[in-house]
C-alpha positions in Angstrom: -17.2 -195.6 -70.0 -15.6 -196.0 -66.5 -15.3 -192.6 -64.8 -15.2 -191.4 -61.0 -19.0 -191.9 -60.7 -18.1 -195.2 -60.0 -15.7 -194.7 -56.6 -16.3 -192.3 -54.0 -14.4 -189.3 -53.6 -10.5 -189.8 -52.2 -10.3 -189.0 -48.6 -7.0 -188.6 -46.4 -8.1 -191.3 -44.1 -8.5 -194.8 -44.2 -12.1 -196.0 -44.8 -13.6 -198.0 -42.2 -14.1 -201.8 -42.5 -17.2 -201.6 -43.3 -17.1 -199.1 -45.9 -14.6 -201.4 -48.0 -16.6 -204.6 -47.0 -19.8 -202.7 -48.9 -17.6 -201.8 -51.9 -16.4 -205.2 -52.8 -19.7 -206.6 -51.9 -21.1 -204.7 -54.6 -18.0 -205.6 -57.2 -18.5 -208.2 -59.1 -15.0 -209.3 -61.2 -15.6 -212.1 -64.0 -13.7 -213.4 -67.1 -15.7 -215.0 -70.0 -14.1 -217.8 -71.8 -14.7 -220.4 -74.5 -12.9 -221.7 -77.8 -12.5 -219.7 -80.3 -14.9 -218.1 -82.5 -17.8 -219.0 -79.6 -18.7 -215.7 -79.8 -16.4 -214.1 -76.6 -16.2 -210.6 -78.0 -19.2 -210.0 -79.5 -21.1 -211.1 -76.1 -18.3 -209.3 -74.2 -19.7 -205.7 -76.3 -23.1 -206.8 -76.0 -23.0 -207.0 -71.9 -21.5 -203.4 -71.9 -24.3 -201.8 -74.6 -27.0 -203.8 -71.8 -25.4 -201.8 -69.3 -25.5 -198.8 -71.4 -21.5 -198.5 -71.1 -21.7 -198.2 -75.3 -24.6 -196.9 -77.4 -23.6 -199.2 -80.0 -22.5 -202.2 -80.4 -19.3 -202.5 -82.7 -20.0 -206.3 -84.3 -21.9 -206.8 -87.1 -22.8 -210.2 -89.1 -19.6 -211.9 -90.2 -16.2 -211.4 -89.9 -15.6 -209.9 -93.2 -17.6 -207.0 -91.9 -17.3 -206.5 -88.6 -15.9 -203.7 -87.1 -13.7 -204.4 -84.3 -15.2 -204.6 -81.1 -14.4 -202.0 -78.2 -12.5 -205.0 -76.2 -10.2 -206.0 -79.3 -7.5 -202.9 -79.9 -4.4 -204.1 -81.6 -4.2 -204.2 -85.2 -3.7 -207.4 -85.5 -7.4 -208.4 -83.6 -9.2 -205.6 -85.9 -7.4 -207.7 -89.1 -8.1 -211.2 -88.0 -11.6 -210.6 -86.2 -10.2 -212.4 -83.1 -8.8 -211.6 -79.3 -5.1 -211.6 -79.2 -4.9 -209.4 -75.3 -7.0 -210.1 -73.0 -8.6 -206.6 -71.6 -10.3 -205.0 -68.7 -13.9 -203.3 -69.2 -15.4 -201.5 -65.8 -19.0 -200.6 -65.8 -22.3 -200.5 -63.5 -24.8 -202.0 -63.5 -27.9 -201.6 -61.0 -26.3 -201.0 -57.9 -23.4 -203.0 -58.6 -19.9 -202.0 -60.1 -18.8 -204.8 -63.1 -15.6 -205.6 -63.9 -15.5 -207.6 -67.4 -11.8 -209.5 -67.7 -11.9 -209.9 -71.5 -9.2 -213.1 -72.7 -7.4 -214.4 -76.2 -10.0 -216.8 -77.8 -7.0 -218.0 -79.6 -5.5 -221.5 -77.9 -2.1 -220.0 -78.7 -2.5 -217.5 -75.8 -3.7 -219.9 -73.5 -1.4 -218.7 -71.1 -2.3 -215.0 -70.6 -6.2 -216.2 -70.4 -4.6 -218.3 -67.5 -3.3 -215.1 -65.5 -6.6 -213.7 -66.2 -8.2 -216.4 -64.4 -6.1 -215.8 -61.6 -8.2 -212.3 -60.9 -11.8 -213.1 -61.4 -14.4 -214.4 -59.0 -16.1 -215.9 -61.7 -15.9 -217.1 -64.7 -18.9 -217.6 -67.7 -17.9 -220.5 -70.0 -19.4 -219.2 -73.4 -20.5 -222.5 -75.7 -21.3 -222.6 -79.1 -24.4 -224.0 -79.2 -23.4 -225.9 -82.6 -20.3 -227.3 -81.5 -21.1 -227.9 -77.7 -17.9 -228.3 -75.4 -14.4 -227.6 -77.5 -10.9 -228.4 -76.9 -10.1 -224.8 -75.4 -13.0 -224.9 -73.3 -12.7 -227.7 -71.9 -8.8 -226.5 -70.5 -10.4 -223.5 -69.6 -12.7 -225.0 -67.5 -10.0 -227.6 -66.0 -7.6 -224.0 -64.9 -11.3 -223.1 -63.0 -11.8 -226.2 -61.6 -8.5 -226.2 -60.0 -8.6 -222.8 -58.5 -12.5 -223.1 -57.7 -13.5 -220.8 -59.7 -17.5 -220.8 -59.6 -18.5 -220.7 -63.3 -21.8 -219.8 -65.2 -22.3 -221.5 -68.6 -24.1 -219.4 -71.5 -25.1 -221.1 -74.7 -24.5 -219.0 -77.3 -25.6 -218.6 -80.9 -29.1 -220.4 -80.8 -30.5 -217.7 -83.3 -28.6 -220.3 -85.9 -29.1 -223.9 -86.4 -27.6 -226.2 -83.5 -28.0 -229.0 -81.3 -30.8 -229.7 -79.3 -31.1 -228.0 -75.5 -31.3 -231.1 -73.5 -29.1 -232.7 -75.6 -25.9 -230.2 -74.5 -27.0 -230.1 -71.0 -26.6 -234.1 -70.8 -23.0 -233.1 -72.8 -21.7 -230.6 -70.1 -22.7 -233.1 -67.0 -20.9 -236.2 -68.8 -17.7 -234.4 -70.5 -16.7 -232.1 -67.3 -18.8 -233.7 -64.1 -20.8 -230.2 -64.2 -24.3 -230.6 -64.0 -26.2 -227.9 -66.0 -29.3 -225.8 -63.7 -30.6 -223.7 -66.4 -32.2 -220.6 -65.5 -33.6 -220.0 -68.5 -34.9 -222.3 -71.0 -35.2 -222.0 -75.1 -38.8 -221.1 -76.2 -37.7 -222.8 -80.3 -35.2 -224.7 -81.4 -31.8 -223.2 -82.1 -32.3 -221.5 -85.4 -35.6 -220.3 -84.4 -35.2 -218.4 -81.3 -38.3 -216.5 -80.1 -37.1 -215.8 -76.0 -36.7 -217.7 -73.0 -38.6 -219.7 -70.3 -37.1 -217.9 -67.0 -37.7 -221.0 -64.3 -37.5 -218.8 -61.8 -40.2 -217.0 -62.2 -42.0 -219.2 -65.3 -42.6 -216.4 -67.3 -42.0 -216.4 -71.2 -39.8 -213.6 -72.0 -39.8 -213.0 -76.2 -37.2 -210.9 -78.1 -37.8 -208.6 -81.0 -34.7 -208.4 -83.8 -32.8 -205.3 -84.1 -31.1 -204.5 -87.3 -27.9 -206.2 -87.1 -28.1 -206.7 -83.7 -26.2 -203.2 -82.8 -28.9 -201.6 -80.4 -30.2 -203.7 -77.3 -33.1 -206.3 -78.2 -36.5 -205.4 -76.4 -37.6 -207.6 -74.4 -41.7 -208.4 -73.7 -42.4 -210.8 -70.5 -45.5 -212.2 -70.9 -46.5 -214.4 -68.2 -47.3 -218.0 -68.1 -51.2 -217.8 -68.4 -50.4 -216.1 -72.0 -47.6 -217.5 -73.3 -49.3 -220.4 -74.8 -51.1 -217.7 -76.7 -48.0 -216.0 -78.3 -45.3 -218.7 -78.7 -47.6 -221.9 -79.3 -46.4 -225.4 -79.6 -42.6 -224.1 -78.6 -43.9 -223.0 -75.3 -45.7 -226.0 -74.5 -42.2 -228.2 -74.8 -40.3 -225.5 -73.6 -42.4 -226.2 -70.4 -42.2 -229.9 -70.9 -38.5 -229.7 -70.9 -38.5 -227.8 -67.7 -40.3 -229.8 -65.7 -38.1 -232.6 -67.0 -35.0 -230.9 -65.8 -36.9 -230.0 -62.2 -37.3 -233.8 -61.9 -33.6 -234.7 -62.4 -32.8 -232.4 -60.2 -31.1 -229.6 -62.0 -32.5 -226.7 -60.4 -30.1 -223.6 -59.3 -28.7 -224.1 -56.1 -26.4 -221.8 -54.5 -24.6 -223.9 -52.8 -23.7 -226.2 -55.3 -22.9 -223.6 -57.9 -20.0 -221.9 -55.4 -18.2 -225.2 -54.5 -18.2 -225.9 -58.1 -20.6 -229.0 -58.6 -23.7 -227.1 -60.6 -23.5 -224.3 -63.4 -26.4 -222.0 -63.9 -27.2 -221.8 -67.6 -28.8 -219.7 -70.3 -29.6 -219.1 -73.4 -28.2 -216.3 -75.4 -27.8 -214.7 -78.9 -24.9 -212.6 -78.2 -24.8 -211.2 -81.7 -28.7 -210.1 -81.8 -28.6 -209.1 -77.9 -30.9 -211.7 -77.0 -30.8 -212.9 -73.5 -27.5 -210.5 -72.3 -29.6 -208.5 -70.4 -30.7 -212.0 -67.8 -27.0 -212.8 -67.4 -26.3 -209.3 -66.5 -28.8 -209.7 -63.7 -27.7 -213.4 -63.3 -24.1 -212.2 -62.4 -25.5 -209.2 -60.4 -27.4 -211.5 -57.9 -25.6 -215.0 -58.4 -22.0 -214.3 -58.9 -19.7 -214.2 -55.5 -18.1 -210.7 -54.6 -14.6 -210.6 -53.7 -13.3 -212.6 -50.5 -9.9 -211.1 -50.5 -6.9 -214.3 -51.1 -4.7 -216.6 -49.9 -1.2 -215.1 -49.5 2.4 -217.9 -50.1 1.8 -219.0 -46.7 -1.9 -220.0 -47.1 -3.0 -217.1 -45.3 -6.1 -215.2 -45.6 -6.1 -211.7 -46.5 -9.6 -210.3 -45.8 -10.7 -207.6 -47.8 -10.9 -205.3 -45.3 -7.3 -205.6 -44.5 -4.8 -202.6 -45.7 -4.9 -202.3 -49.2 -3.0 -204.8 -51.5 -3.3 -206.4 -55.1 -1.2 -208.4 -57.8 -0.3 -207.6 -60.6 -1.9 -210.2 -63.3 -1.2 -208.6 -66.8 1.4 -206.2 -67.9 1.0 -204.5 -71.5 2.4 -201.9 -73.4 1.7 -200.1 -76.7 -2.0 -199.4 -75.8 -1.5 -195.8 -77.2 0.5 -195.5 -79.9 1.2 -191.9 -78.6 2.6 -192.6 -75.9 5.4 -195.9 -75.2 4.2 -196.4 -71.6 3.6 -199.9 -69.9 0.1 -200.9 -68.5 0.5 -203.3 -65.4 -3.3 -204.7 -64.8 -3.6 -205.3 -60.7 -6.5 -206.9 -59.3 -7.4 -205.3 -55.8 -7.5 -207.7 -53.3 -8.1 -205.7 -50.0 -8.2 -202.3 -49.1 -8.6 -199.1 -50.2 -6.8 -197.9 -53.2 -5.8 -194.3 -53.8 -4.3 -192.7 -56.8 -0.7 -191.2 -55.9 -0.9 -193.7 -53.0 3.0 -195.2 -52.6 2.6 -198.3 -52.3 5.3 -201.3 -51.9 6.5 -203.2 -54.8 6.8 -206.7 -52.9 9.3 -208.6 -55.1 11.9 -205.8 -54.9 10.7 -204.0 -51.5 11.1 -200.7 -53.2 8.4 -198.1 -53.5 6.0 -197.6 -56.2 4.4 -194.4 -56.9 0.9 -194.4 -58.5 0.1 -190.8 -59.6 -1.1 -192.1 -63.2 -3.3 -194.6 -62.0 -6.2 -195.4 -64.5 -8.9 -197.2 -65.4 -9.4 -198.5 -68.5 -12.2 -199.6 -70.7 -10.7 -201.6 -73.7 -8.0 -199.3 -75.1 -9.6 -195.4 -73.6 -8.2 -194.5 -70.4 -9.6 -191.8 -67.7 -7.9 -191.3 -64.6 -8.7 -193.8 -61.2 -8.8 -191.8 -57.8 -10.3 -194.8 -56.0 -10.7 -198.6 -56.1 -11.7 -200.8 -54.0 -11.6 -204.8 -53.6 -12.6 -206.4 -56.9 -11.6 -203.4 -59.3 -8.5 -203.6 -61.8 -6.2 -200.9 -61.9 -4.4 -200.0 -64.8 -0.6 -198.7 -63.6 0.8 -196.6 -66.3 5.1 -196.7 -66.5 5.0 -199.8 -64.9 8.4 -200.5 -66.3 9.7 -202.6 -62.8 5.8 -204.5 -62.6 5.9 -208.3 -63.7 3.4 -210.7 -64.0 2.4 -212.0 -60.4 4.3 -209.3 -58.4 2.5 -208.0 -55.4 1.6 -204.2 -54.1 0.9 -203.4 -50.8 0.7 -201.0 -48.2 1.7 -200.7 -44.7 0.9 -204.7 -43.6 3.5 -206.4 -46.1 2.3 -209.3 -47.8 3.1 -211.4 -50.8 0.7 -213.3 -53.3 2.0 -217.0 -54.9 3.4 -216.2 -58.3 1.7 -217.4 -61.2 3.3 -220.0 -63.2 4.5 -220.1 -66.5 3.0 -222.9 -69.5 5.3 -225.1 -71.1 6.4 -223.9 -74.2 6.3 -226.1 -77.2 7.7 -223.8 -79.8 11.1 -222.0 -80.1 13.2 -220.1 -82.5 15.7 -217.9 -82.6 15.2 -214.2 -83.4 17.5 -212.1 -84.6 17.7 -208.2 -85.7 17.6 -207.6 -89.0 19.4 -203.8 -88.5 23.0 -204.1 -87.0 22.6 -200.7 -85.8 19.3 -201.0 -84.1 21.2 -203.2 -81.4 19.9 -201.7 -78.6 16.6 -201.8 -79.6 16.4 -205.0 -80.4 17.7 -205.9 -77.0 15.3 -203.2 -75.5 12.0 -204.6 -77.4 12.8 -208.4 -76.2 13.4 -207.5 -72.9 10.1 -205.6 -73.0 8.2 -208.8 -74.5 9.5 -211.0 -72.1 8.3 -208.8 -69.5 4.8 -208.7 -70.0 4.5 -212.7 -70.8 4.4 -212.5 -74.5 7.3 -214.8 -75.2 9.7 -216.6 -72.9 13.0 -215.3 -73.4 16.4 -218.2 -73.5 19.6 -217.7 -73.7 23.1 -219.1 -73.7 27.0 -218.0 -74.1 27.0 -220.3 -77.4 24.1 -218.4 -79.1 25.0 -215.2 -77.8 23.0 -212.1 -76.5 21.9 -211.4 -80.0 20.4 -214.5 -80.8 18.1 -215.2 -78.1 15.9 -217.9 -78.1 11.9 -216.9 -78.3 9.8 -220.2 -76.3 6.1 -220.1 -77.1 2.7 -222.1 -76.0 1.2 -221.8 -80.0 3.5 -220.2 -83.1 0.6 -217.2 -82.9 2.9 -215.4 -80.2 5.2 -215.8 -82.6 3.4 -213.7 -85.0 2.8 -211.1 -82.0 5.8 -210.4 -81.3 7.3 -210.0 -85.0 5.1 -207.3 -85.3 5.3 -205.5 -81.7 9.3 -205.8 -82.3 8.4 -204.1 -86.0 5.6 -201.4 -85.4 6.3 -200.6 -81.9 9.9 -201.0 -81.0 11.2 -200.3 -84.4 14.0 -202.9 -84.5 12.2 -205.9 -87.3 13.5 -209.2 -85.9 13.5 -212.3 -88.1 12.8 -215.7 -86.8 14.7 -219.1 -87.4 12.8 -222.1 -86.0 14.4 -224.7 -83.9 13.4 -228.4 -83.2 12.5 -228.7 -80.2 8.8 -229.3 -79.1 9.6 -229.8 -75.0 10.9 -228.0 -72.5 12.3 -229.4 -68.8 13.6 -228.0 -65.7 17.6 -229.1 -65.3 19.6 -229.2 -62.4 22.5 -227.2 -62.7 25.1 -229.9 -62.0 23.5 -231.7 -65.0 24.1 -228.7 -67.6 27.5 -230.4 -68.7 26.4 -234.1 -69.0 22.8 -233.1 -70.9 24.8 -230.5 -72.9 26.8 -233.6 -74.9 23.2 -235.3 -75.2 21.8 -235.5 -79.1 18.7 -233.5 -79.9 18.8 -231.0 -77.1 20.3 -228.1 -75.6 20.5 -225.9 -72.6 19.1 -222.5 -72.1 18.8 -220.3 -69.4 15.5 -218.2 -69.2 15.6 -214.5 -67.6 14.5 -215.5 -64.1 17.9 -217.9 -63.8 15.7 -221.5 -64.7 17.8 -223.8 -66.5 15.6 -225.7 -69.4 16.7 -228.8 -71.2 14.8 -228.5 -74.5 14.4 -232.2 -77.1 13.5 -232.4 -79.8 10.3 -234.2 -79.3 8.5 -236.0 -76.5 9.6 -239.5 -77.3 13.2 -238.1 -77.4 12.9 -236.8 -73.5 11.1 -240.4 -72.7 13.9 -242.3 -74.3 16.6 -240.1 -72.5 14.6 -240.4 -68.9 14.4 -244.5 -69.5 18.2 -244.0 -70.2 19.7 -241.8 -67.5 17.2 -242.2 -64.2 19.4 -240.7 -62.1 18.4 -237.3 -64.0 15.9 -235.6 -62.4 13.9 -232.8 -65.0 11.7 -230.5 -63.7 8.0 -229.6 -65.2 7.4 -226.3 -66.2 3.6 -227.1 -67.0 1.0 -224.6 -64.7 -1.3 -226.4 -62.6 -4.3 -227.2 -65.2 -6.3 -229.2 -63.2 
């Protein structure tokens, strides 16, 4: 687990330029994503037992089993064996410091893996080496494609029957213009994995089995001259297939993987621990180290500028013992301090940071320093949004990250008259952290808000945050609407007599026209050009 050992000790003065430029050079701050059910967590627990963070790892074979891994926490991910929160891990590795951005597998909380994405250098695009590229992936990858994210592809899961290697490498160049450069190769088809071809340095490294896959794999490189000897005829076409790939071209480049037009690859078994240990040397000497960011104005924050970060994730009920809010903020540049006072940027007001933490799926332990790269966790956070910046002494202010179009609304409503307040309390809190959009209007009232929602699974969240956590049960009434659009304000009263849709006001003041479905907003637009709506999608790509 994350403790001191990995920041020096706090000093009164400002470290040098230098100092902080060698501390974020040695961060290195990723996110892994793929569809659901790839296999996110498990590799996820099996990249922090490599790097000895966890003696054990806490997945077994299927789901009816498993024990939840240390990444998924809420009761809800322990029931259903998936990632509802996305989560920060912080661990070293060799020299380097690792910050691990967990995210929902689920499609239904595409929107918080989206402000995930907004903190990570780097992203590894996890691919089930059965089903090859899937619907979530493939938006996942679009949201790193449009923010040039560099990503890493691992295929996952060849212990068990799948598709042939060269068969999802031609797959990933024609479906997302990503040409594969494996860095590793298969020795065995998938369903009979005996190790890797490294390419870089052609030697065959074979895996042993561990029971269940909970300890780390061992690992035997044998070099080239022998391999022949102990893997056979799967060797020789393992080889084959390299030199096939070397002749189209797809060797690693370093170039081309940073602007975005190569992905290294390799093979993995996440569940077994095969091949987690090369991509936790892959990301150690491939992946990019933080650059600082682009402020509103375009703007280049350097790392080594005064310290600053934004907030990308704001959670609460962590610790059932205590009600305190977690705001997640990735450092951008700096140094960070704990009981440093920094500025809250939206609100200009300052912000006190005495229980600064890190965390490591749901544990805690106190965070004296940080330094570009690292996620802080900032406990009673209660004023911290999604997006909002922190700074000290050079003010400065990150874009805000945009909110997905919701496609599914109903109305909740307490089901305890006299828990009033905190029903209003518990909704307030869930639209502050990004669980749910919140709507209102003076027809519905202020105890019948509207709830707007990417997938019905947030939903399901927050019936049972409002239950177990604020105490105040809410039931839900669902409404037909399936499309939400900006509306000016001197259009309220015109769309407001319109059939199939309504007005609503969310919290931050953004008037939304809902309809009732997407052929109902084209027929209204072909009607009434002179209306102008709004998108509220995020830029995907």
């Amino acid at each position: 687990m994350t403790d001191n050992a990995l920041a020096a000790a706090p000093t009164t003065e400002p470290s040098p330029p230098g100092r902080i430029a060698a501390e974020a050079g040695r961060r290195r701050t990723f996110a892994v994503i793929s569809h659901p059910d790839a296999g996110k967590s498990t590799l996820t627990e099996a990249l922090a037992l490599h790097a000895r963070a966890i003696t054990e790892a806490g997945a077994v074979h299927g789901k009816a089993g498993r024990r939840s891994t240390v990444s998924d926490w809420m009761e809800m991910e322990k029931a259903r064996g998936i990632s509802i929160t996305s989560t920060a891990l912080q661990f070293p590795y060799r020299d380097c410091v690792i910050n691990l951005l967990d995210t929902p597998g689920h499609a239904d909380f595409s929107e918080d893996t989206y402000r995930v994405l907004t903190a990570v250098d780097c992203a590894v695009m996890l691919i089930d080496a059965a089903k090859g590229l899937e619907p979530q992936t493939l938006k996942l990858f679009q949201v790193c494609k449009h923010r040039g994210i560099p990503i890493i592809t691992v295929i996952n899961k060849w212990d068990r029957p799948g598709r042939h290697a060269l068969e999802l490498m031609d797959e990933i160049q024609s479906r997302i213009g990503l040409r594969p450069t494996p860095l590793t190769w298969p020795v065995g088809i998938a369903g009979d994995f005996k190790g890797v071809l490294d390419r870089r340095s052609g030697w065959f490294i074979r895996f042993t089995r561990t029971a269940g896959g909970a300890t780390a794999a061992p690992e035997e490189h044998i070099a080239a001259s022998d391999a022949s000897e102990a893997a056979g005829v799967d060797w020789e076409t393992a080889v084959e297939e390299s030199e096939l790939l070397s002749a189209d071209g797809s060797d690693y480049e370093r170039s081309t993987f940073l602007s975005g037009e190569t992905t290294p690859t390799l093979f993995t078994s996440a569940a077994l621990n095969f091949g987690v240990n090369q991509l936790l040397d892959v990301l150690v000497d491939l992946a990019p180290s933080p650059s600082g960011a682009a402020d509103v104005d375009g703007a280049l924050r350097a790392v080594e500028s005064p310290f600053s970060a934004f907030v990308f994730k704001v959670q609460a009920g962590m610790d059932s013992a205590h009600r305190d809010r977690i705001a997640y903020a990735r450092v951008v540049s700096g140094t960070f301090e704990r009981g440093d006072v920094l500025t809250h940027a939206a609100t200009g007001k300052p912000f006190v940071t005495k229980y600064a933490q890190s965390v490591f799926g749901q544990q805690r332990a106190t965070l004296d320093t940080a330094w570009p790269g690292d996620v802080l966790g900032l406990a009673n956070a209660a004023a911290l949004r999604p997006g909002d910046t922190l700074y000290m002494d050079v003010p400065v202010q990150y874009p805000p990250i945009p909110s997905f179009s919701p496609e599914h609304f109903a109305v909740a409503r307490g089901m305890d008259p006299s828990k009033h307040k905190q029903f209003r309390r518990g909704i307030e809190q869930l639209e502050q952290e990004g669980v749910v959009q919140v709507l209102r209007s003076d027809r519905r009232g202020e105890q019948a808000p509207v709830l707007a929602a990417v997938g019905p699974m947030q939903f399901e969240v927050a019936t049972h945050r409002m239950a177990t956590e604020i105490g105040a049960p809410i039931s839900l009434e669902p409404l037909p609407y399936q499309v939400a659009r900006v509306v000016d304000p001197a259009d309220v009263e015109f769309m407001n007599k319109q059939v199939s849709s309504e007005v609503l006001t969310r919290t931050d003041g953004v008037l939304l026209v809902l309809f009732s479905t997407p052929w109902r907003l084209e027929g209204f637009q072909r009607d009434n050009p002179d209306i102008k709506l709004g998108s509220l999608v995020a830029a995907e790509g």
